[in-house]
C-alpha positions as a Markdown table, in Angstrom:
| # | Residue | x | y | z |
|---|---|---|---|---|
| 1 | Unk | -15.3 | -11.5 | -0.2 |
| 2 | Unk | -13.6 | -14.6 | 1.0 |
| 3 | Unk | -12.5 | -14.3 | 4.6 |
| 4 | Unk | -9.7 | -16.8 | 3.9 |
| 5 | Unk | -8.1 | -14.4 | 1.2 |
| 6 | Unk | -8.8 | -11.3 | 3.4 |
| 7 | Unk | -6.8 | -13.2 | 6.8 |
| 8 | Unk | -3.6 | -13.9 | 4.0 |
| 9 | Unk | -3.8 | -10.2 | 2.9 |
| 10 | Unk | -3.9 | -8.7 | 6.5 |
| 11 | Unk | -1.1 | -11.2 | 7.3 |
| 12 | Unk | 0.7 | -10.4 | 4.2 |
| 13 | Unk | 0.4 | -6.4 | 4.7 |
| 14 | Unk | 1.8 | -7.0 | 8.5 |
| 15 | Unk | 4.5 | -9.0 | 6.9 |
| 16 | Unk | 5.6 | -6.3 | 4.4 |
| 17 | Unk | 6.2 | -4.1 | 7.5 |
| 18 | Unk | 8.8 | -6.1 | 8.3 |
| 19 | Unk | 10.5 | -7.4 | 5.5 |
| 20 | Unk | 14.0 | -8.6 | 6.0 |
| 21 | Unk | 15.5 | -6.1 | 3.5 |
| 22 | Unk | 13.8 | -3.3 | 2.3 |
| 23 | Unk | 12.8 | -3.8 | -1.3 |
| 24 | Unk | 13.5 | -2.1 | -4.9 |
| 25 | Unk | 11.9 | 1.0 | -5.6 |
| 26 | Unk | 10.2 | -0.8 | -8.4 |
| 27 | Unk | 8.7 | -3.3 | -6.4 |
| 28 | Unk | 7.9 | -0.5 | -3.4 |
| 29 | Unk | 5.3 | 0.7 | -6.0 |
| 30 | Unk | 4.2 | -2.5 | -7.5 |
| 31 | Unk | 3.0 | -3.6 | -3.0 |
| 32 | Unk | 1.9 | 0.0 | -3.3 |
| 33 | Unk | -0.6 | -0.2 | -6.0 |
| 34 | Unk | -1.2 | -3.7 | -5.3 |
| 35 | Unk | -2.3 | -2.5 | -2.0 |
| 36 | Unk | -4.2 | 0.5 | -2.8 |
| 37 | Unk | -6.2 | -1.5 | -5.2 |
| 38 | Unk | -6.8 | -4.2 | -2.8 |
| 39 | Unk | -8.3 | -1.7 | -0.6 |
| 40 | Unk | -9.7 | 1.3 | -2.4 |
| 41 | Unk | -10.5 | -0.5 | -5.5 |
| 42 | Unk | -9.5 | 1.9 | -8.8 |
| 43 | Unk | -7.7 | 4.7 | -8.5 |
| 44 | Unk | -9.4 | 8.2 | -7.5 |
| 45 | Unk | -8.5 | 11.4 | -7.3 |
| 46 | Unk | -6.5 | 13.7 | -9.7 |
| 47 | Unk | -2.9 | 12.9 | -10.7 |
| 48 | Unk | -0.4 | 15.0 | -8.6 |
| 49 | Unk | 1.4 | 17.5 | -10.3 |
| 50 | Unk | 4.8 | 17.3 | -11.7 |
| 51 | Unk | 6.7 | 18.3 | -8.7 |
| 52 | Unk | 5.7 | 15.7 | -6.8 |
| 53 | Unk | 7.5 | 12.8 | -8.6 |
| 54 | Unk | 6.8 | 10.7 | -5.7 |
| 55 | Unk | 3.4 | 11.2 | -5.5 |
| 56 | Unk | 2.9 | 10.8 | -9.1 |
| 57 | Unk | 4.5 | 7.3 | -9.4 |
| 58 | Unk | 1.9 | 5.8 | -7.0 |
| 59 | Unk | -0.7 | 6.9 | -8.6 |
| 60 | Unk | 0.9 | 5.9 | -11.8 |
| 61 | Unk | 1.4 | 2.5 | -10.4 |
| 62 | Unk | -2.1 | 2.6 | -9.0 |
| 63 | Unk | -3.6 | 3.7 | -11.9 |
| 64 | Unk | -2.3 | 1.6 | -14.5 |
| 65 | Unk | -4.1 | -1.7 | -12.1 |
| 66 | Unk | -7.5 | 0.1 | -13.2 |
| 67 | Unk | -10.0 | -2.7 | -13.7 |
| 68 | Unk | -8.3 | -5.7 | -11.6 |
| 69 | Unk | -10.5 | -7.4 | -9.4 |
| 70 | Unk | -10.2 | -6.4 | -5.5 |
| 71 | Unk | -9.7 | -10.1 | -5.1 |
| 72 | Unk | -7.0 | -10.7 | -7.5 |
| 73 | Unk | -4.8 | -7.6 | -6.2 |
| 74 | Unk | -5.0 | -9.0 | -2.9 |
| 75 | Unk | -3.7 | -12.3 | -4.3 |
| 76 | Unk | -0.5 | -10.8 | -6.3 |
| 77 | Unk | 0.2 | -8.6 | -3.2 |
| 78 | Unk | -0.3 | -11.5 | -1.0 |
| 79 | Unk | 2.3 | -13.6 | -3.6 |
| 80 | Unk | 4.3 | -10.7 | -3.8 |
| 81 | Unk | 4.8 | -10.2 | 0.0 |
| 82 | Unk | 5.6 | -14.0 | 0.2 |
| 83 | Unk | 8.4 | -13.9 | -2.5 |
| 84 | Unk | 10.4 | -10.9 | -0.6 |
| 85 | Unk | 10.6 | -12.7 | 2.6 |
């Protein structure tokens, strides 16, 4: 992995800490997945259950990145973060 990329993501993940208004719920699930697949590469794990809608929209958001390159989520999530500040 290129140690360039992997200095912008942790960068990028620090940044989203501290964004200067908190974003969209949208786009709160989009840096979620982006993040999680960044990280833990496909989504694992059963789907929560109905009753947690929370939970369930991650991993919907997660799971629908199935098959993107580590490399390339870090990227988008890396653009992504740039475009809120």
């Amino acid at each position: 992995m290129d140690a360039a990329l992997q200095a912008q993501f942790e960068s990028a993940a620090q940044a989203a800490t501290s964004l200067p208004t908190r974003p969209d719920n949208e786009t709160m699930l989009r840096l979620y997945a982006l993040f999680k697949q960044a990280k833990s590469g496909d989504a694992t794990g059963k789907r929560p259950g109905m009753f947690d809608m929370v939970g369930r929209a991650k991993y919907d958001a997660w799971a629908a990145l199935q098959g993107t390159p580590r490399e390339s989520a870090m990227r988008a999530y890396v653009e992504l973060v740039e475009s809120l500040k």
